[in-house]
C-alpha positions in Angstrom: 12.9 10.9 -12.1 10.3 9.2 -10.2 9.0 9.8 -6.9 6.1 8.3 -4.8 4.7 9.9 -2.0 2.9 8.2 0.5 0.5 9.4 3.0 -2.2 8.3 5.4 -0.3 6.2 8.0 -1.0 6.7 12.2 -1.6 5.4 15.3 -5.3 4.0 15.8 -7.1 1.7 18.2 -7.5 -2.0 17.4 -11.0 -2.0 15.2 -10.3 1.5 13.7 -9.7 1.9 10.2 -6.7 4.1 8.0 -6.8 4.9 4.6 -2.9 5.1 2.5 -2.1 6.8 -0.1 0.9 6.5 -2.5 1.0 9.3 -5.2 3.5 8.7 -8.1 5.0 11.6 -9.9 7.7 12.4 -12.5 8.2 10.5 -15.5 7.0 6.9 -15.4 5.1 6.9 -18.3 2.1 4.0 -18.1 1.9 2.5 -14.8 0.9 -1.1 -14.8 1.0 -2.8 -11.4 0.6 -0.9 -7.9 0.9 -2.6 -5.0 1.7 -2.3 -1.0 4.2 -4.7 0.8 4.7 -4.3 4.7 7.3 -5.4 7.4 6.7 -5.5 10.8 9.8 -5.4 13.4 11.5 -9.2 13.0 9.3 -10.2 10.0 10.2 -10.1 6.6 8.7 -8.2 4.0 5.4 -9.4 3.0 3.1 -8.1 -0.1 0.0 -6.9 1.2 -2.6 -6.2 -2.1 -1.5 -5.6 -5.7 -3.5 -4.5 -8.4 -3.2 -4.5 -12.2 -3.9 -2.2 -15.0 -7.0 -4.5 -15.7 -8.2 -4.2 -12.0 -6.9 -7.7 -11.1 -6.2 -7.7 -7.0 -4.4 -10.0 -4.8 -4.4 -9.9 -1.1 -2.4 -11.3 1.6 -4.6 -14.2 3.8 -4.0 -12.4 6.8 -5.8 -8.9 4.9 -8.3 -10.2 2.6 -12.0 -9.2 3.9 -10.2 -6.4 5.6 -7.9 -4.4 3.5 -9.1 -3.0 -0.2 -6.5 -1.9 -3.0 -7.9 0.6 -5.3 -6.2 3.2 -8.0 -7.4 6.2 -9.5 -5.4 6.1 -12.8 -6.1 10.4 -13.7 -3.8 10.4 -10.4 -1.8 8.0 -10.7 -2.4 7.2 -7.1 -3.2 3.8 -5.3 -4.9 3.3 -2.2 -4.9 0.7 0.6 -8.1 1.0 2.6 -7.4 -1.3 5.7 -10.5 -1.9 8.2 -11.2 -3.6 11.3 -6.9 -2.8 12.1 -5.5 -5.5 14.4 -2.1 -5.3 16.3 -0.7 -7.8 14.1 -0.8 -5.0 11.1 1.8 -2.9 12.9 4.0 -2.3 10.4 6.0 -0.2 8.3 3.9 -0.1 4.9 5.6 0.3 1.4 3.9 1.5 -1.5 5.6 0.0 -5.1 4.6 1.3 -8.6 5.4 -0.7 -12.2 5.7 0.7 -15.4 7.4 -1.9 -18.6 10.6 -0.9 -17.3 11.5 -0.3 -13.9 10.1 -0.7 -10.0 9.6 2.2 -7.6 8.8 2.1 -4.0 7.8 4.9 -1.7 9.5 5.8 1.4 7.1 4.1 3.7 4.5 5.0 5.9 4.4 3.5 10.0 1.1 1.9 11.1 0.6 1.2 14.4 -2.3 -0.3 15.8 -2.4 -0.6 19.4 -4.9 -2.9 21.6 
């Protein structure tokens, strides 16, 4: 069984900065892709940053400059360092892991930026 746990997520002033943090446990046996998706109230779910096993990134136009995906493998943990917040990234933020087989997702985190 697999669980993620997420952390990191808060209120902060437009400008500020938050750091998440999705921790995967249990038995998922090589982890390829790790990513973050978001959905703010009447939006759809959007993917925020991904990253590969090779370190290959992809970020959402509204993010990139702004937000960084990184991983620490040993901890099977990836991170979404997000800068320079706006009111636009209030949202509820999802973590998602990838092994060969299957997709997890975290439980999600609320970020809410006010002005």
């Amino acid at each position: 069984q697999v669980q993620l746990v997420e952390s990191g997520g808060g209120l902060v002033q437009a400008g500020e900065s938050l750091r998440l943090s999705c921790a995967a446990s249990g038995s998922i046996f090589s982890i390829n892709s790790m990513g973050w998706y978001r959905q703010a109230p009447g939006k759809q779910r959007e993917l925020v940053a991904a990253i590969t096993s090779g370190g290959s990134t992809n970020y959402a136009d509204s993010v990139k400059g702004r937000f960084t995906i990184s991983r620490d493998n040993a901890k099977n943990t990836v991170y979404l360092q997000m800068n320079s917040l706006k009111p636009e990234d209030t949202a509820v933020y999802y973590c998602v892991v990838y092994n060969n087989r299957s997709r997890y997702w975290g439980q999600g985190t609320q970020v809410t930026v006010s002005s």
